[in-house]
C-alpha positions in Angstrom: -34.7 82.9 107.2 -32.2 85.2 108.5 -32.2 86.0 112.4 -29.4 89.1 112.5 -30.8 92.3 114.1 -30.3 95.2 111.9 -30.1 98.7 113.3 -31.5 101.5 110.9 -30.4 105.3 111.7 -31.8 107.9 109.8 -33.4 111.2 110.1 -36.1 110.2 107.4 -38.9 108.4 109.1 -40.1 107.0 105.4 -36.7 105.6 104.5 -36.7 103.7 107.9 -40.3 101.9 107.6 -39.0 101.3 103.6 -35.9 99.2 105.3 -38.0 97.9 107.9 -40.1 96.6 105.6 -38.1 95.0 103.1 -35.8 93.5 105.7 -38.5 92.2 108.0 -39.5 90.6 105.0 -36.3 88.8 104.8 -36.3 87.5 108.3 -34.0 90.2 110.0 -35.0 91.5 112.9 -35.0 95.7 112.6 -34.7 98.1 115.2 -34.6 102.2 114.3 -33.1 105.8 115.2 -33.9 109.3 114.0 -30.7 110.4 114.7 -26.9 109.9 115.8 -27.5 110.3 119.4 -30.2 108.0 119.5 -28.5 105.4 117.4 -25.8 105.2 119.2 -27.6 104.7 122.3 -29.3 101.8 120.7 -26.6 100.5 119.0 -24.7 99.9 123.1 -28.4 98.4 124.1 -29.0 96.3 121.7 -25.3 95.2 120.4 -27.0 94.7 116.3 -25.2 92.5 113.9 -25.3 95.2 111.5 -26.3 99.0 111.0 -27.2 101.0 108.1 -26.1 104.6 108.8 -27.3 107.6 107.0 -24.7 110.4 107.3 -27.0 113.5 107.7 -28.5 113.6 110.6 -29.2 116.0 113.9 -27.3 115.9 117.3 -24.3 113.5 115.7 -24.0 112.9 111.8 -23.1 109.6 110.6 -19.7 109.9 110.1 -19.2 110.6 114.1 -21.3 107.8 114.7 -19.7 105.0 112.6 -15.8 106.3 114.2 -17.2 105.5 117.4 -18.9 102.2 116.5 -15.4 101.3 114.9 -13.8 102.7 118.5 -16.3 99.6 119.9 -15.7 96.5 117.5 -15.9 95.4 113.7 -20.4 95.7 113.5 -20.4 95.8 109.7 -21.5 99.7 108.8 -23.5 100.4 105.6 -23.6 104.1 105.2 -26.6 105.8 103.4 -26.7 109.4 102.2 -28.1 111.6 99.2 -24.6 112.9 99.0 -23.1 111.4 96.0 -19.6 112.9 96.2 -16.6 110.4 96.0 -14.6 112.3 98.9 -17.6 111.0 101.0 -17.7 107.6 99.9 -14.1 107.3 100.7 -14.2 109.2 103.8 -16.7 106.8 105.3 -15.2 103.7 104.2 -12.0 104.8 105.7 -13.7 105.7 108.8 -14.3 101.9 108.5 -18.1 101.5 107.0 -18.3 98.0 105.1 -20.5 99.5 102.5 -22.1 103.0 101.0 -25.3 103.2 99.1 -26.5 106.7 97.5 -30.3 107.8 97.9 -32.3 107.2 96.0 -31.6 103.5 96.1 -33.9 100.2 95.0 -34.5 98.7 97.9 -33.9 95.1 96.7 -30.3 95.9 96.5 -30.1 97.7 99.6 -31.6 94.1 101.0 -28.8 92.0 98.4 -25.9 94.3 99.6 -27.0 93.6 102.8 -26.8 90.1 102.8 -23.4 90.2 101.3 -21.8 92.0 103.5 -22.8 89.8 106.7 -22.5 86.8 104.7 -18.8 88.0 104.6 -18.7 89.1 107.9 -19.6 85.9 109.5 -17.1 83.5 109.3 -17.7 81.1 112.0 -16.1 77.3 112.2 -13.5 79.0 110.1 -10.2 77.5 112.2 -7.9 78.0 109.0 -4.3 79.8 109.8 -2.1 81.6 107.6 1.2 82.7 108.4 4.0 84.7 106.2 7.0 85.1 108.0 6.1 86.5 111.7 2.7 87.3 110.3 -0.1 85.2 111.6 -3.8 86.0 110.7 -6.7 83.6 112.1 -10.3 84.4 110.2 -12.2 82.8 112.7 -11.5 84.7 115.2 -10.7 87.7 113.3 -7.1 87.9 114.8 -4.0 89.1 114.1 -0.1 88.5 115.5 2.9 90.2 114.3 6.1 88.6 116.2 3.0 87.0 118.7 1.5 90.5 119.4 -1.9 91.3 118.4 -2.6 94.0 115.7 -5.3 95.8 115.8 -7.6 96.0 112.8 -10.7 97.2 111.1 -13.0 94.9 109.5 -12.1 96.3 106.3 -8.3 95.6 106.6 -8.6 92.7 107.9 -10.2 91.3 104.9 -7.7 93.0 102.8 -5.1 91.4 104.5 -6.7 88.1 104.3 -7.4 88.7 100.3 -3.6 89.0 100.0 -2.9 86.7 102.4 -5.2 83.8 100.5 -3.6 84.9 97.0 -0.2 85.3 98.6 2.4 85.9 95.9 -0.2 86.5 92.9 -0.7 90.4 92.2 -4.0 91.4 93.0 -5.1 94.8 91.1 -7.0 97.4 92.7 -9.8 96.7 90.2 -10.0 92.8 92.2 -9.4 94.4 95.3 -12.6 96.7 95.4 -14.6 94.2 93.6 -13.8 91.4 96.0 -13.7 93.9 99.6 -16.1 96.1 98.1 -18.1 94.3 96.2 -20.9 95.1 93.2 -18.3 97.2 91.3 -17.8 99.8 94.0 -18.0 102.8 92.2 -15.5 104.8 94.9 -11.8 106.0 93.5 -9.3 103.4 93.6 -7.4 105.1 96.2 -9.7 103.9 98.7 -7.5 100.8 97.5 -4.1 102.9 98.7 -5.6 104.0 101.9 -6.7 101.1 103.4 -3.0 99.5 102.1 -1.1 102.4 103.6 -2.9 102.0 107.1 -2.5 98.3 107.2 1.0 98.4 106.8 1.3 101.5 109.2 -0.4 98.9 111.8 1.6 96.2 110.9 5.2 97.6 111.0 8.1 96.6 109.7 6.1 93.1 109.0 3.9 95.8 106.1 6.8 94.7 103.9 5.4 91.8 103.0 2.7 93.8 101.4 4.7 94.5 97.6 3.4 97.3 95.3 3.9 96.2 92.1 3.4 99.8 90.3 0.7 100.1 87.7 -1.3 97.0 88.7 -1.9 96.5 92.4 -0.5 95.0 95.2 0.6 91.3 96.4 1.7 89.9 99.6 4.9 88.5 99.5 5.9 84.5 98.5 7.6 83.7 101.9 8.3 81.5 104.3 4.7 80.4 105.9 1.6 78.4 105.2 -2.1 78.8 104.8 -5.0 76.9 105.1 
């Protein structure tokens, strides 16, 4: 049985003893907020392993709350809203949310999605190093160096980076990209694909070279000098 604590925020007191339920059920220990304010106040308390964020609420909405979450670490974010629209899916997940569920959802994929997304958080006894060049990128302890200085990154581009960084000199489409970041067929635009690449190589300088467009199909990190594993 799982033992993660899950922080629910959401302005619907229904939705929150559905999730408390169904995630109770799978061993996860659940904590709720009604709104942003209070959310975030729980979320410094009680430092969750993950939260699921609905993006209309009172006093902060969602969005606020999950850029200053990001501001405080990499907690994996689910957002939740009855908004359906694909600016807001991308929006959130370039504010950094992990994942993005549209009400009305079954709450057995809620609990499935979930579980994949901490399963992919957690990569613990991981002591693998791949390097490219002057890139270096540790998974287990979610590092990053770029000529031995420390890059900054969201949970999100890490694991792009790493994606590449594992397939390094095979093109990757956006297609794989989503499915594999994303996962379940994320439904958002494929420029979500193009953000998250264009801010990764903003962050990484001139060492974002290494990251190739090939035009049409996707994107590949570069057959260099390095090793992995």
């Amino acid at each position: 049985m799982a033992n993660e604590k899950i922080l629910v925020v959401d302005d619907d007191t229904n939705i929150c003893e559905l999730l408390r339920l169904y995630l109770t059920k799978e061993g996860y220990q659940v904590t709720t907020a009604n709104d942003g304010e209070e959310g975030l106040e729980k979320f410094n308390q009680l430092k969750p392993d993950m939260v699921l964020l609905d993006v209309m609420m009172p006093k902060m909405d969602g969005l606020e709350v999950c850029r200053r979450i990001r501001k405080l670490g990499n907690t994996p974010v689910m957002m939740l809203t009855a908004k359906g629209e694909t600016f807001d899916k991308v929006l959130g997940l370039e504010l950094g949310a992990d994942d993005y569920m549209v009400k009305p959802f079954e709450p057995k994929e809620l609990v499935a999605r979930v579980k994949a997304v901490l399963r992919r958080s957690s990569r613990h006894g991981d002591d693998r190093e791949f390097s490219c060049e002057e890139l270096r990128i540790f998974p287990g302890r979610h590092q990053v160096y770029c000529d031995d200085q420390p890059v900054e990154l969201t949970r999100k581009e890490f694991e792009l980076l790493l994606y590449l960084m594992e397939n390094r000199g095979i093109v990757m489409t956006r297609d794989q990209i989503l499915c594999h970041i994303w996962g379940y067929d994320f439904d958002g635009e494929t420029r979500t694909v193009d953000v998250h690449v264009r801010t990764l190589r903003q962050k990484l300088g001139d060492t974002g070279r290494l990251i190739e467009t090939v035009r049409g199909v996707g994107y590949r990190m570069a057959d260099k000098g390095g090793s992995q594993g």
